[in-house]
N, C-alpha and C positions, 0 to 999 in steps of 0.2 A: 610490416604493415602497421602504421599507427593509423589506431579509430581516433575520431572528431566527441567529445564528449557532448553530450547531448543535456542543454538546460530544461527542466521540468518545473514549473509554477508551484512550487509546496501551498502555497494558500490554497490554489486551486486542485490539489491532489486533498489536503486536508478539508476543505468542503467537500470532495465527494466522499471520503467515509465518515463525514458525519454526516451524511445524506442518507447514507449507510449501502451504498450503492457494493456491490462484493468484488472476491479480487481477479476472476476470471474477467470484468466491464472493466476495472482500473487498468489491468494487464492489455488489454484489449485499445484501449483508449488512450493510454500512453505508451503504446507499444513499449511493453518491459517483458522481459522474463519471470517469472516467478522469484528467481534469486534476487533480481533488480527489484520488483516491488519490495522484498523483504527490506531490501536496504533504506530504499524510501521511509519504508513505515518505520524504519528504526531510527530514519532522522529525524524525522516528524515528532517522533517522540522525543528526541532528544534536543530538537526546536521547541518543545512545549505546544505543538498545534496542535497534536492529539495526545492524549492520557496514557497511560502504561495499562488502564483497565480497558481501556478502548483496543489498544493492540491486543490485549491478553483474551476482550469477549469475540475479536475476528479470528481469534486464533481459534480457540474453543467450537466457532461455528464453525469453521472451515472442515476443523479434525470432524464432528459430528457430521457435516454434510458428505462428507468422505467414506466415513463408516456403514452411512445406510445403503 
């Protein structure tokens, strides 16, 4: 079975986490996986849309909102 790849707007993914909007609404809103958003934000970052501190403080909130 070949899947159809799906194009995703990176400006418009990169404005919502700088909206700061989290990744349960992104996941939700571009139907992705968790694995698939991870990839996202790792282009993003490697587009230069978002920061490498930006991925590292969603990472940091994620693990903490996890934890409690």
């Amino acid at each position: 079975m070949i899947l159809k790849k799906r194009t995703i707007n990176a400006k418009m993914v990169a404005r919502d986490v700088h909206a700061g909007i989290g990744d349960t609404l992104l996941m939700k809103k571009y139907q992705l996986s968790a694995k698939q958003l991870e990839g996202v934000l790792r282009k993003l970052v490697d587009a230069d849309l978002i920061s490498h501190l930006q991925l590292y403080e969603r990472t940091s909130l994620s693990d903490t909102q996890i934890t409690k």
